[in-house]
MIDOSE-1310 file (N, C-alpha, C; in nm, 2 decimals, decimal comma, always signed):
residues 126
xxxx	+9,25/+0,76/+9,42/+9,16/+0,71/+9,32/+9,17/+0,55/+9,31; +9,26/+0,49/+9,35/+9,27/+0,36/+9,34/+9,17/+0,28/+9,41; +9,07/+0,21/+9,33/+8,99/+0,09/+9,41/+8,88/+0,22/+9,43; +8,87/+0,31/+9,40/+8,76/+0,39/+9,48/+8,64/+0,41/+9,39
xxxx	+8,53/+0,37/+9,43/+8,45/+0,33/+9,34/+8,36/+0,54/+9,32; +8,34/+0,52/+9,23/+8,25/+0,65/+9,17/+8,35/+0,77/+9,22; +8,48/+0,75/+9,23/+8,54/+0,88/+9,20/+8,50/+0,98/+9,13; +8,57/+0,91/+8,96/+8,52/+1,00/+8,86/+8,39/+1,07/+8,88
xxxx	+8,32/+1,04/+8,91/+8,12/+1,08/+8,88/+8,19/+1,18/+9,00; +8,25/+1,22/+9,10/+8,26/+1,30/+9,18/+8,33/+1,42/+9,16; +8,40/+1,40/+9,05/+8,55/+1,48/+8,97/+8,47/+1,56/+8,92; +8,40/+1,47/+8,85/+8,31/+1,54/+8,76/+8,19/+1,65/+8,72
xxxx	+8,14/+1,59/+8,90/+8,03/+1,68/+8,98/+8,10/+1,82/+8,99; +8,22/+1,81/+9,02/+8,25/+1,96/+9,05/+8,26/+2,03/+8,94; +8,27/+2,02/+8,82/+8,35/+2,06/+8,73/+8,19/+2,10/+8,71; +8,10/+2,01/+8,68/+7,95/+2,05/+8,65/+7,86/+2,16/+8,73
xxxx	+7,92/+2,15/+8,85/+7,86/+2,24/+8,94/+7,90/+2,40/+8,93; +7,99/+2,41/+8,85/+8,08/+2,53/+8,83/+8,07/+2,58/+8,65; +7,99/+2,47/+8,57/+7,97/+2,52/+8,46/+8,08/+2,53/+8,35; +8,16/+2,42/+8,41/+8,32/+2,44/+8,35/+8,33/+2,33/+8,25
xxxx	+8,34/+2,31/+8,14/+8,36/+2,20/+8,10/+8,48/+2,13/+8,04; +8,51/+2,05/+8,01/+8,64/+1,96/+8,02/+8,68/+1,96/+7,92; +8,80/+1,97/+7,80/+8,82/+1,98/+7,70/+8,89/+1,86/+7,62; +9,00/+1,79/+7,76/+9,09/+1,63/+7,76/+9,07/+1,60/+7,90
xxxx	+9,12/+1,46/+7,89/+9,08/+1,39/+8,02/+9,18/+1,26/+8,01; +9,31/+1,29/+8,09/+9,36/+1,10/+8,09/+9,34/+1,07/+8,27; +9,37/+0,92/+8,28/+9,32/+0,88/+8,39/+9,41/+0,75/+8,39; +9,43/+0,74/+8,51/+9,55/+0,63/+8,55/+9,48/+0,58/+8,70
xxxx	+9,54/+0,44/+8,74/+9,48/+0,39/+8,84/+9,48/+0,51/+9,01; +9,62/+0,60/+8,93/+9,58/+0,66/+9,08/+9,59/+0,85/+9,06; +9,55/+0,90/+8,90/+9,58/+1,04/+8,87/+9,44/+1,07/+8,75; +9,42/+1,15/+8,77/+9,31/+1,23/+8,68/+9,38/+1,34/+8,61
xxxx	+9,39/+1,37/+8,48/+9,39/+1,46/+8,46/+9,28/+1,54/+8,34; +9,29/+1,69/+8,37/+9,18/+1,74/+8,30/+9,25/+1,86/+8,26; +9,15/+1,95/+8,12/+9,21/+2,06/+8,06/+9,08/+2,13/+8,03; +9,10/+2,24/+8,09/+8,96/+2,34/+8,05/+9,03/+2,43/+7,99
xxxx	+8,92/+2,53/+7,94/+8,94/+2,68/+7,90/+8,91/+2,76/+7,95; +8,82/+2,73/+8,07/+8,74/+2,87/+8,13/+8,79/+2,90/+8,27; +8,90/+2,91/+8,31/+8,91/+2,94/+8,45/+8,88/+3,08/+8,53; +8,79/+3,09/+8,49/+8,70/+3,18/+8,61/+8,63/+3,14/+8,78
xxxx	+8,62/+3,04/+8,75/+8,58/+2,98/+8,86/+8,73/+2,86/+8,89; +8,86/+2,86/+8,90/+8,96/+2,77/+8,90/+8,96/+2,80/+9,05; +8,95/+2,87/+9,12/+9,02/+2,86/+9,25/+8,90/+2,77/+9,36; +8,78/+2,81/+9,28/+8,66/+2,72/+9,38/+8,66/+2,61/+9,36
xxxx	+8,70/+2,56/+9,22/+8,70/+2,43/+9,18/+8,80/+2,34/+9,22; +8,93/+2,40/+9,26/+9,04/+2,35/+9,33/+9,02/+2,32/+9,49; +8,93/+2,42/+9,54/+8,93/+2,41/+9,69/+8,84/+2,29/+9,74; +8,75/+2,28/+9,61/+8,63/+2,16/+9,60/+8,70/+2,00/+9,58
xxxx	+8,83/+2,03/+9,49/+8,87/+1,89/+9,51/+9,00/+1,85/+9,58; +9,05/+1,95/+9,63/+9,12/+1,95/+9,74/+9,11/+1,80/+9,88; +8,96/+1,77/+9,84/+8,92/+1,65/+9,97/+9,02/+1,54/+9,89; +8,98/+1,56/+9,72/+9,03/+1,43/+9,70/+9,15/+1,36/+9,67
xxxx	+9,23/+1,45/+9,71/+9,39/+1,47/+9,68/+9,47/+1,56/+9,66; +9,58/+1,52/+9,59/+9,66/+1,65/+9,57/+9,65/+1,74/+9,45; +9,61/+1,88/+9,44/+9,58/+1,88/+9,30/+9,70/+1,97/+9,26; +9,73/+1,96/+9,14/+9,79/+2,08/+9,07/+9,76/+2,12/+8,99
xxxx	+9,80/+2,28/+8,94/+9,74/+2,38/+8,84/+9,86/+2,42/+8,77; +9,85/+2,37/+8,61/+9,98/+2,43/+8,51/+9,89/+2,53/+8,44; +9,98/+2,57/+8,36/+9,91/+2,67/+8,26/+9,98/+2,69/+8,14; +9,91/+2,76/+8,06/+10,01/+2,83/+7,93/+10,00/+2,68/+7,82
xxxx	+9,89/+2,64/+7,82/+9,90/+2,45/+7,76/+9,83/+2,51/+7,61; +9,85/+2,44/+7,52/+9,78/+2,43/+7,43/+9,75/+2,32/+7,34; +9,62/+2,29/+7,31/+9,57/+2,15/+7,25/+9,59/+2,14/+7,14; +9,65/+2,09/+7,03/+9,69/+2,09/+6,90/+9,60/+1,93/+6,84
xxxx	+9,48/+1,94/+6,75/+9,47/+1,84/+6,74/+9,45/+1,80/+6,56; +9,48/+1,67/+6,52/+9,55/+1,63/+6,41/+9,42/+1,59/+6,35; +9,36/+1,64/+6,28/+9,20/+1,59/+6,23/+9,22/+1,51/+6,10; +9,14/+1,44/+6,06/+9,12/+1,36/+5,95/+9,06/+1,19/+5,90
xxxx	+9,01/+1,20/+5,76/+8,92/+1,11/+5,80/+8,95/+0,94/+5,85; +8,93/+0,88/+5,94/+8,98/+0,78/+6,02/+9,16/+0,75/+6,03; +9,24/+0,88/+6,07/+9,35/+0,91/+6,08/+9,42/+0,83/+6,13; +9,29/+0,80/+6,30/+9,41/+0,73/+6,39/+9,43/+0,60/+6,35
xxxx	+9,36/+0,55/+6,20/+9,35/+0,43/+6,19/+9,43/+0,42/+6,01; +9,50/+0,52/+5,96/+9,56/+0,52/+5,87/+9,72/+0,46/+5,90; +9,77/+0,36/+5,79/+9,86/+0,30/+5,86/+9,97/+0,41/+5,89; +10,04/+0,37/+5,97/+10,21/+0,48/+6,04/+10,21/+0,62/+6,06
xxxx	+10,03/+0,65/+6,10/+10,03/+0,79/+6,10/+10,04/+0,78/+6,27; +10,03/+0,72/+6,34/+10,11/+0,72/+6,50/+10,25/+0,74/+6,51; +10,30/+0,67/+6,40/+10,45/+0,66/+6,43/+10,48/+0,76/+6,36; +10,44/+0,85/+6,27/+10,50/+0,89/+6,18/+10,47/+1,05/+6,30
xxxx	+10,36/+1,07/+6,38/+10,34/+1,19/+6,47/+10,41/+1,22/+6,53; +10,45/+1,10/+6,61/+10,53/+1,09/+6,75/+10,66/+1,10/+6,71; +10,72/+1,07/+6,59/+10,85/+1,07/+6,59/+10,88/+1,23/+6,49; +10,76/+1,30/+6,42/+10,82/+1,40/+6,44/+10,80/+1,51/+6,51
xxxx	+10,73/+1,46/+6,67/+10,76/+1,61/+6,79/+10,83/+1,54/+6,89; +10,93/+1,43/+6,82/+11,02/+1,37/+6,95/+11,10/+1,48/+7,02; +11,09/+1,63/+6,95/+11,19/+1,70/+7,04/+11,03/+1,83/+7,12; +10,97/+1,82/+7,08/+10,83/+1,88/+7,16/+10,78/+1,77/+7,31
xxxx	+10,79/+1,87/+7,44/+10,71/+1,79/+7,55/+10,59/+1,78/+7,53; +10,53/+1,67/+7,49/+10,39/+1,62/+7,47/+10,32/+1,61/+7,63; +10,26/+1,67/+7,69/+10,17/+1,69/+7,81/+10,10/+1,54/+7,83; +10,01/+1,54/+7,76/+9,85/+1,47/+7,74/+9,87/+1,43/+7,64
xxxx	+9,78/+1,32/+7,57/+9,75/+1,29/+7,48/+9,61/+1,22/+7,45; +9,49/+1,24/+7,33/+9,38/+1,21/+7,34/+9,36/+1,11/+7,25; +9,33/+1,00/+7,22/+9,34/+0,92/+7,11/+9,27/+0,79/+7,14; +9,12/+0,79/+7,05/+9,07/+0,68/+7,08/+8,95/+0,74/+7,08
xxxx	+8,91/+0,83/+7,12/+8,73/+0,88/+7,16/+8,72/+0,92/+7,02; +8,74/+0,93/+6,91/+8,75/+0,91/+6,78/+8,82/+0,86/+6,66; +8,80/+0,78/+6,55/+8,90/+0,78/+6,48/+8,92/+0,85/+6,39; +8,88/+0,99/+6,41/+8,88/+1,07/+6,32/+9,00/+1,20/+6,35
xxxx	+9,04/+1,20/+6,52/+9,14/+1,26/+6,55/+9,23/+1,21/+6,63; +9,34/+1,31/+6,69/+9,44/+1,28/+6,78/+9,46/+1,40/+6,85; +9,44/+1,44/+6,99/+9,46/+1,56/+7,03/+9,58/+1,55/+7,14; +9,67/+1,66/+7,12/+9,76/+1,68/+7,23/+9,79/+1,80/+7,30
xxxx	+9,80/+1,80/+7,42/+9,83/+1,89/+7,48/+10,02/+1,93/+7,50; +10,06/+2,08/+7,45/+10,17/+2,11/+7,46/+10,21/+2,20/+7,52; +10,32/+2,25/+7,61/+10,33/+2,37/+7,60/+10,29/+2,46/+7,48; +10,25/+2,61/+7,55/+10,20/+2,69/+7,47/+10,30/+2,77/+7,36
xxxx	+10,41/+2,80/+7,45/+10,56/+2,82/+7,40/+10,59/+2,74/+7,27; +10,58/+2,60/+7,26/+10,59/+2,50/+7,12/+10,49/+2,53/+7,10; +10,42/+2,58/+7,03/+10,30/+2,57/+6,94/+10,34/+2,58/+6,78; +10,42/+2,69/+6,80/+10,44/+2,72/+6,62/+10,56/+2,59/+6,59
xxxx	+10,63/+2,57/+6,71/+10,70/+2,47/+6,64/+10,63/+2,35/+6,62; +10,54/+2,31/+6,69/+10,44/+2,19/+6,72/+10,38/+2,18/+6,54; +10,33/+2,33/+6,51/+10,26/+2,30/+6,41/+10,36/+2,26/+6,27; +10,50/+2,37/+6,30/+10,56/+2,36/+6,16/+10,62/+2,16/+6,16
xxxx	+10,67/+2,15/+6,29/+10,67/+1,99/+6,27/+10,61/+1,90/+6,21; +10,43/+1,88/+6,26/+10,36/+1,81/+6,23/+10,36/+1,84/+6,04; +10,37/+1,98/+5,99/+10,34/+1,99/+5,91/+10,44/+1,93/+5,79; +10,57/+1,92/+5,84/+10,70/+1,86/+5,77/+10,68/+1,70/+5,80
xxxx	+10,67/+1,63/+5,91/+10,71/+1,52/+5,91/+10,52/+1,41/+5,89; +10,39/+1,53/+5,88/+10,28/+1,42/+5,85/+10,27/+1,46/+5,69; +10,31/+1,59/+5,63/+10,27/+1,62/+5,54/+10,36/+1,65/+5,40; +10,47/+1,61/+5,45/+10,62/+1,66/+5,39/+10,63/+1,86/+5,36
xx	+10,55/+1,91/+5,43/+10,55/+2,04/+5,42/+10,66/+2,10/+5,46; +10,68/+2,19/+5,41/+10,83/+2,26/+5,48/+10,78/+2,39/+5,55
């Protein structure tokens, strides 16, 4: 991906061409990553981008996202997130395409702990 001009718009063709659509999306000068829901069509879609590199397929992920009104711009609600799923592997992270949320991708396995965290350390919930 590095230096290569209209990648993305290519990434993206496939995903369109197969009616799949994308749920997160981070991107680095040399890695794409993506999160769908519909893998019905995953094995065509992988053989399609197979030209453009290496791809890999996890599973079992789930998106946990933290809604509220302009959240990500409420003061120490970043720091106050991150430090209480410092023991959850955080996948992905979405933050910025609104300021109204924060979406992460976790194992699916942490989810109940994902939620009772968030719920203790953004909300003082127990």
């Amino acid at each position: 991906m590095l230096l290569a001009y209209g990648f993305l718009r290519k990434i993206f063709e496939v995903f369109e061409k197969y009616r799949t659509s994308i749920d997160m999306v981070t991107t680095s000068e040399v890695a794409v990553s993506v999160t769908i829901d519909n893998m019905v069509n995953l094995k065509e879609i992988v053989k399609e981008l197979e030209p453009f590199g290496t791809i890999e397929v996890e599973e079992n992920y789930t998106i946990v996202s933290i809604v509220g009104n302009e959240i990500a711009r409420t003061k120490d609600i970043l720091s106050k997130l991150f430090d209480a799923l410092k023991t959850v592997p955080v996948r992905m992270v979405s933050y910025g395409g609104s300021k109204h949320n924060v979406s992460l991708l976790i194992p699916s396995d942490y989810k109940i702990r994902t939620l009772q965290l968030l719920n203790k350390g953004l909300f003082g919930l127990e």
